[in-house]
N, C-alpha and C positions, 0 to 999 in steps of 0.2 A: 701517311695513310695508305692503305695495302688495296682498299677496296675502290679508289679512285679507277673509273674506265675512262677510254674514248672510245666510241664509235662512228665508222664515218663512210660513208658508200659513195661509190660513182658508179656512170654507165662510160664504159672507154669503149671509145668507137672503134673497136678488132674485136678477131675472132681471137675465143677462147685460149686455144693455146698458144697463140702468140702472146698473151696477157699474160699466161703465167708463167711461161719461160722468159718473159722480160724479169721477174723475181730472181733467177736462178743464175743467168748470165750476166757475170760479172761488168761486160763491156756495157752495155743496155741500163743494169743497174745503178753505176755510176752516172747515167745521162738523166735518171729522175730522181733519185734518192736525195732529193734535193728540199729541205723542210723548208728554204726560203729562196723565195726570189733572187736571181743573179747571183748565187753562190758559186764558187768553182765547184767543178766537179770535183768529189771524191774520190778518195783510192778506196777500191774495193777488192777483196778477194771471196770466193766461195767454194767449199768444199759442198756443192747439190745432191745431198741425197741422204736420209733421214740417219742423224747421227752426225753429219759432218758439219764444221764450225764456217762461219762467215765472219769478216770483218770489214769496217766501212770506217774509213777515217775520215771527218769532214774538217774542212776549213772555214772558221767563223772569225773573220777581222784575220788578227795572227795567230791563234789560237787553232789548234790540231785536232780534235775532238775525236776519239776512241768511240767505236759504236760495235759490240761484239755478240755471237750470241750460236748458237746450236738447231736444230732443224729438227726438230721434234715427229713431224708427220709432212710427207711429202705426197700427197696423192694426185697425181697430173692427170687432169689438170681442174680440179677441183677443190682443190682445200690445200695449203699451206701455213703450216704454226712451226713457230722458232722463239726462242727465248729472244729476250733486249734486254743489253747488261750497255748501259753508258753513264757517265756520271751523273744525269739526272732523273732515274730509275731505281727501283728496288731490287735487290736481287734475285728476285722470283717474278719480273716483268715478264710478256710474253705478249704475241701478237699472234693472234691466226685469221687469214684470210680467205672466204668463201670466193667460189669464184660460178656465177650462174652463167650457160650459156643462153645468148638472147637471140629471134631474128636479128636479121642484116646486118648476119657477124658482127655483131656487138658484145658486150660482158658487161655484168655488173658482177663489181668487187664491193664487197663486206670487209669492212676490215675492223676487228677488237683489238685494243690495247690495252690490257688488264697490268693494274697494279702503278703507283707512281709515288714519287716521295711525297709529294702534296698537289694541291688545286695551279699552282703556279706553272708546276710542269705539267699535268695537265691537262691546262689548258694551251701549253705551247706546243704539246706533240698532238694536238687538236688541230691546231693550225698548220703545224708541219704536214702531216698526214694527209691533211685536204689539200693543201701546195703540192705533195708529193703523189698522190694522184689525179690530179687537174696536169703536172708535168706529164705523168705518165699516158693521158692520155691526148697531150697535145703532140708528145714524140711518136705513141704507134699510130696516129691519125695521119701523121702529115706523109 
């Protein structure tokens, strides 16, 4: 089913653009991109700038997991959408992330996941997504 979303917002305690350059930087990104609790970090690459491709390979058990995708709109530090191509995605998945600036250099991120092969996945990139911004902002808090 194509028309499965998730939605999922936090407030991450930094300012603005440090929030959204933790998206773009690979080393930063590897440190949250993390859908579940005590996962190893991932390998991550990123080509940052509208057009260029990322890749995020997780480790789940022993299992390698491919997570790839293209960067559709980069507007810093405001909005970021990039395609999601992993095995449990459709091929026309897509995420883009709103980024508000708040007092006391704070941010709240929006973040949509449109499109999923069924309610199974997600609801598991439901949960990933809020793991990976509660990490996100327990690493630029601390």
């Amino acid at each position: 089913m194509t028309d499965l979303t998730v939605s999922v917002s936090k407030i991450i305690d930094a300012p603005i653009d440090k929030v959204f350059d933790a998206w773009l930087n690979p080393k930063i990104l590897s440190q949250f991109i993390l859908p579940m609790p005590g996962m190893p970090q991932p390998q991550v690459k990123t080509d940052a700038f509208e057009g260029g491709k990322f890749t995020i390979i997780m480790q789940v058990g022993d299992n390698k997991i491919p997570h790839t995708g293209k960067y559709l709109e980069v507007n810093r530090p405001n909005k970021l959408v990039f395609t999601w191509q992993s095995p449990f995605s459709t091929e026309d998945s897509m995420v883009t992330l709103n980024f508000t600036d708040l007092a006391d250099n704070k941010t709240h991120v929006d973040l949509l996941h449109i499109r999923f092969i069924d309610e199974e996945n997600r609801a598991n990139h439901e949960s990933g997504w809020t793991n990976i911004l509660e990490t996100l902002n327990n690493l630029l808090h601390s």
